[in-house]
C-alpha positions as CSV (number, residue, x, y, z in Angstrom):
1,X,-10.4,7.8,13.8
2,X,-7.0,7.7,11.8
3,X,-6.9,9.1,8.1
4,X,-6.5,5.7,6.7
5,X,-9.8,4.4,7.7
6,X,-12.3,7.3,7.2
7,X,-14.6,6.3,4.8
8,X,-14.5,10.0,3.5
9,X,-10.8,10.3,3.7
10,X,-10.6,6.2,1.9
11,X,-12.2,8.0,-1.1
12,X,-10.6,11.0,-1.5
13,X,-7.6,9.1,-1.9
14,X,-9.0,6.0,-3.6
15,X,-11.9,6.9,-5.5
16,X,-9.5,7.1,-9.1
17,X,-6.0,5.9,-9.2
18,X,-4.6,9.3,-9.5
19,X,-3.0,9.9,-6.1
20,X,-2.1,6.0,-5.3
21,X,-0.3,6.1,-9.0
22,X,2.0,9.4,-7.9
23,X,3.2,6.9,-4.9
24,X,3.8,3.8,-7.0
25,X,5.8,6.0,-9.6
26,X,7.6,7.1,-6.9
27,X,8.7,4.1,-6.2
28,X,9.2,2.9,-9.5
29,X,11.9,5.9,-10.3
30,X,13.6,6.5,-7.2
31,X,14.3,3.5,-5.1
32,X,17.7,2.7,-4.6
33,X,16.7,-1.1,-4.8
34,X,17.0,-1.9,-8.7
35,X,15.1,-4.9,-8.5
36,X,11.2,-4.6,-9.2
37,X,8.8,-4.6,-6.0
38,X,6.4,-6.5,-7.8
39,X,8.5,-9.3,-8.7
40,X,9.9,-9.5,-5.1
41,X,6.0,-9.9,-3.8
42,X,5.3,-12.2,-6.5
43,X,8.3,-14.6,-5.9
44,X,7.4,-15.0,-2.5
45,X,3.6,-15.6,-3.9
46,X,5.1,-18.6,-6.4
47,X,1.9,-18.7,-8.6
48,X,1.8,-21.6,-10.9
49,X,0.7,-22.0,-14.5
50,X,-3.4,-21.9,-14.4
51,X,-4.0,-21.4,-10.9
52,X,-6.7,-19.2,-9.9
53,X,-5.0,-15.5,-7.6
54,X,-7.1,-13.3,-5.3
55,X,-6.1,-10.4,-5.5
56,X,-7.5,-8.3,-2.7
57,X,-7.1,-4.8,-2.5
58,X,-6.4,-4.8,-5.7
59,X,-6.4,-1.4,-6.7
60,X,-6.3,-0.1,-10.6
61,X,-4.4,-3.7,-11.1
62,X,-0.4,-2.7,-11.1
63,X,0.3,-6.4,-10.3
64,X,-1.8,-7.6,-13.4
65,X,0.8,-8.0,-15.8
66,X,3.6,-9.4,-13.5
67,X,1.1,-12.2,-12.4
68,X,0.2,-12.8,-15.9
69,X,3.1,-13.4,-17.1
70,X,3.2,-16.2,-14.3
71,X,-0.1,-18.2,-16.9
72,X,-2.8,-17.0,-14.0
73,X,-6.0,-16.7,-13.9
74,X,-6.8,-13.3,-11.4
75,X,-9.6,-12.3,-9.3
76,X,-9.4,-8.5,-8.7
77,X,-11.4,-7.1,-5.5
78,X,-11.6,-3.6,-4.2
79,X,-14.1,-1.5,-2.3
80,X,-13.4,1.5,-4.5
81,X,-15.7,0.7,-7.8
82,X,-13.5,3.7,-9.7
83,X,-10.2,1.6,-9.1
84,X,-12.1,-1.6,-10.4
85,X,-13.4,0.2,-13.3
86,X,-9.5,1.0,-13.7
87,X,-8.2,-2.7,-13.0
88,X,-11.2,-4.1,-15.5
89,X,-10.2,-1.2,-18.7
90,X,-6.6,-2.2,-18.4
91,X,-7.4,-5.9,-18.3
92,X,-10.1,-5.4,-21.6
93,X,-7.1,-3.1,-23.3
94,X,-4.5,-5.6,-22.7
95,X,-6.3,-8.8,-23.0
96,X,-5.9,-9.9,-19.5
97,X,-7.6,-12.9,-17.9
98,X,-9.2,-10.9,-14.7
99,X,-12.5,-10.7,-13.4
100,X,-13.4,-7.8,-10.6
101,X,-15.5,-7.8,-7.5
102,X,-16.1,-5.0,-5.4
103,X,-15.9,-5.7,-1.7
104,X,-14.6,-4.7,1.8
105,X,-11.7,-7.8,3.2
106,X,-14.0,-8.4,6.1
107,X,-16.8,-9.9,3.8
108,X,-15.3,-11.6,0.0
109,X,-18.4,-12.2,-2.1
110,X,-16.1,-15.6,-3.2
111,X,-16.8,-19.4,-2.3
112,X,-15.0,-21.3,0.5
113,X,-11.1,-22.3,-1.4
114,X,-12.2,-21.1,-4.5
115,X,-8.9,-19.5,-5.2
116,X,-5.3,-21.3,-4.7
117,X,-3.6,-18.2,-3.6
118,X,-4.2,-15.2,-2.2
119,X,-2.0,-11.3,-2.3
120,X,-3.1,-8.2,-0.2
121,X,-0.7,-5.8,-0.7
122,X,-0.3,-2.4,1.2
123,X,-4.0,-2.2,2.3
124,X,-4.9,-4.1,5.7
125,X,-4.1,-1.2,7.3
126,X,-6.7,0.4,6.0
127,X,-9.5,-2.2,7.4
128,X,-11.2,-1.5,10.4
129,X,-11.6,-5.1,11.6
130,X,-8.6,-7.0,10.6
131,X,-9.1,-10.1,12.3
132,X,-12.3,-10.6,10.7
133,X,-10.5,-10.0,7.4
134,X,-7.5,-12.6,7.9
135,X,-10.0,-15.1,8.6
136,X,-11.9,-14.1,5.2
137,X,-8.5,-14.0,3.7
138,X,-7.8,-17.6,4.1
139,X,-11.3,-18.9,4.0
140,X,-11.0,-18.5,0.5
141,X,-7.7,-20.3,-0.3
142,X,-7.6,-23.8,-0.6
143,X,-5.7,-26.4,1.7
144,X,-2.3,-25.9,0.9
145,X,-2.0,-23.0,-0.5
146,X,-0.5,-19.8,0.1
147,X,-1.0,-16.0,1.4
148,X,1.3,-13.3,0.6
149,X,0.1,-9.8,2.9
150,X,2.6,-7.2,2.5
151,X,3.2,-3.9,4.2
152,X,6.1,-1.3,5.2
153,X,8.1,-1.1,8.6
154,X,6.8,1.1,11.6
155,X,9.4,4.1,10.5
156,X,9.2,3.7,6.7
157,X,9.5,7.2,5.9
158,X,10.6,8.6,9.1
159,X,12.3,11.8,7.7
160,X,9.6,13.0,5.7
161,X,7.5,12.5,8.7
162,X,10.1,14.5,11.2
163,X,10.0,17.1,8.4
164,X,6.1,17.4,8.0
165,X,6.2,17.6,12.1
166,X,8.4,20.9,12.0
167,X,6.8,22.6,9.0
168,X,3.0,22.4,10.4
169,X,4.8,23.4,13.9
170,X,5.7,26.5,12.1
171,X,2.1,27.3,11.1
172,X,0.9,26.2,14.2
173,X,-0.5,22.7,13.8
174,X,0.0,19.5,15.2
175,X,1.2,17.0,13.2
176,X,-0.1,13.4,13.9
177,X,3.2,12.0,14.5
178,X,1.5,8.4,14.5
179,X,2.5,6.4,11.0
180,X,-0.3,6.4,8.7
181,X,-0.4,2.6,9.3
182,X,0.1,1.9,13.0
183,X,-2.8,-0.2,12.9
184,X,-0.9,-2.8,10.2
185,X,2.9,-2.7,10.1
186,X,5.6,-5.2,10.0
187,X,5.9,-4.9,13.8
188,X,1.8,-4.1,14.6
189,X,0.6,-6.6,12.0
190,X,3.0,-10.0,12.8
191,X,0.9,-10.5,16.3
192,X,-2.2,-9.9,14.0
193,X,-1.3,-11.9,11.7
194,X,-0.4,-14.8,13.5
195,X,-3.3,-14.9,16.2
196,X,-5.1,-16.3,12.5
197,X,-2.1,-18.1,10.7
198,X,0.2,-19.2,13.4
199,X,2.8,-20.4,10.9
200,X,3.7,-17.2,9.2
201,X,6.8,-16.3,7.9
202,X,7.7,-12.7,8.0
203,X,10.4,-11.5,5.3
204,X,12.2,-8.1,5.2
205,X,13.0,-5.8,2.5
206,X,15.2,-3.1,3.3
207,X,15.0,-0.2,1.1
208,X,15.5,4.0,0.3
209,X,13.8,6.7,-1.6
210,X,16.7,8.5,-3.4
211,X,14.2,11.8,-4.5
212,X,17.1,14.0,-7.0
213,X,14.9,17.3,-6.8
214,X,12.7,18.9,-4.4
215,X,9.5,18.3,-6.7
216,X,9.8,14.3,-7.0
217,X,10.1,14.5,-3.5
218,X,6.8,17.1,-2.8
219,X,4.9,14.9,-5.5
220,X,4.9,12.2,-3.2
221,X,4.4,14.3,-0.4
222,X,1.4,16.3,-1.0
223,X,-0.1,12.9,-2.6
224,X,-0.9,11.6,1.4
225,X,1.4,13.3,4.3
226,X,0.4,16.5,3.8
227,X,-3.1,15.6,5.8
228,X,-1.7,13.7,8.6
229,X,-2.7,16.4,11.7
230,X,-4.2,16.3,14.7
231,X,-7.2,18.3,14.3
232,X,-5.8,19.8,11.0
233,X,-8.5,21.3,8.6
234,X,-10.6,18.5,7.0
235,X,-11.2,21.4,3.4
236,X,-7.2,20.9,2.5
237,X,-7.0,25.0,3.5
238,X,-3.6,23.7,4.9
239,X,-2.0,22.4,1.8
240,X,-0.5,25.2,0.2
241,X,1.1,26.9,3.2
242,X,2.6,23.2,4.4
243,X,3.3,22.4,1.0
244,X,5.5,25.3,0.8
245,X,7.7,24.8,4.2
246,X,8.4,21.3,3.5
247,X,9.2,22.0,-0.1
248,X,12.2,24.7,1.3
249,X,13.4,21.7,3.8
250,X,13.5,19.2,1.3
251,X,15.8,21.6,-1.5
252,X,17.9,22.5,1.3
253,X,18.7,18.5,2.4
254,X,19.2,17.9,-1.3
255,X,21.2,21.1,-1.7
256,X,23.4,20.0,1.2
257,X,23.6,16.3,0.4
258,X,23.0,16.3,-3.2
259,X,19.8,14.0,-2.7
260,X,17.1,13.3,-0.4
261,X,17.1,10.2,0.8
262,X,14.7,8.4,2.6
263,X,14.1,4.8,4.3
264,X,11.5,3.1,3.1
265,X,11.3,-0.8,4.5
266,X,8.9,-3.0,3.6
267,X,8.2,-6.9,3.9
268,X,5.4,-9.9,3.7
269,X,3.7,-12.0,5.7
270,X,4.0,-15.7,4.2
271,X,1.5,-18.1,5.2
272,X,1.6,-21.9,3.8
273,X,-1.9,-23.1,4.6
274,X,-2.1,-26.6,5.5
């Protein structure tokens, strides 16, 4: 079974915020695309004043204020209850008009077009049956509205992948050179996607990490990569000595190049329902 849909692996990562917040920061600081991620997903969303937003996978709410600011109403769901808790303490601090349900994407707890549109952003490929959740995914948006799924390219991070492969070769592992999300990428996902929503649009967003020093670059690292083995030890006894190879690749690319950079494509699916 791949890391990103073991239950036990699912909570390490997701049971708090803490690790999925090093990876958003990451992007947040060191993209080479100045324009916000967020915005990008949301303009492609086109929420209008008072509609009513699913918000599925929602995690501890990042895109909370940016749909806000857009006069919606937001229904936040999640099957990690401490990510909720998160999403539902933001939304009570800053006065925001969200409600949370906790729920897998195969099964939404919410009434036939109850909502007028729908994001799931970076998380499909971490559901075991995705057709079952596409259909769920437009069940609950109304005739004519609109879906926004988003996801990153088959070799988004490619080098730090080529460099995690060499440094657990050197202790004697076997990296699992598969991308964390085969199961859902731009390329794996659009015949997915389209078996349920046959009129999907699929939009492209080319983009880089530009990490300036070896520890922005190992923060992101050791926050998910660092596990992907074949066979590797499930008690994270591999961390440190992996953590330390890849650390001496990365600050000699940045001493040679002056930066690290790294690809890091992602894009939407766009369905218009009829």
């Amino acid at each position: 079974m791949s890391l990103v849909t073991e239950p036990s692996y699912l909570h390490y990562q997701y049971a708090d915020s803490e690790k999925l917040r090093i990876r958003q920061e990451a992007h947040q600081l060191y993209s080479e695309r100045t324009d916000n991620f967020m915005d990008w997903v949301l303009d492609h969303l086109d929420p209008q004043p008072g509609e009513r937003i699913a918000d599925v996978g929602s995690g501890q709410g990042i895109y909370h204020p940016f749909l806000v600011r857009r006069g919606v109403q937001i229904v936040a769901v999640d099957a990690s209850l401490g990510m909720l808790s998160e999403a539902a303490a933001s939304a009570r601090q800053d006065h925001l008009p969200v409600s949370v349900v906790q729920a897998s994407a195969e099964a939404l707890p919410l009434a036939s077009g109850s909502c007028h549109r729908l994001m799931a952003n970076h998380m499909l490929y971490h559901v075991a049956d995705k057709i079952a959740a596409l259909r769920e995914l437009g069940r609950v948006v109304k005739p004519g509205g609109r879906l926004v799924l988003t996801t990153n390219s088959a070799d988004n991070n490619e080098r730090m992948s080529h460099m995690h492969a060499e440094a657990a070769a050197e202790l004697g592992l076997q990296a699992d050179n598969r991308s964390p999300i085969d199961g859902f990428t731009l390329t794996s996902g659009e015949p997915l996607v389209r078996s349920v929503f046959p009129h999907t649009e699929v939009v492209i967003r080319e983009d880089a990490f530009l990490f300036p020093t070896a520890d922005a670059f190992m923060a992101y690292y050791t926050s998910m990569r660092i596990d992907a083995l074949m066979d590797g030890p499930r008690d994270g006894s591999h961390r440190q000595a992996l953590a330390a190879i890849v650390r001496r690749k990365a600050q000699t690319i940045i001493d040679t190049e002056g930066v690290l950079r790294m690809s890091k494509s992602a894009g939407c699916f766009v369905v218009a329902l009829p």
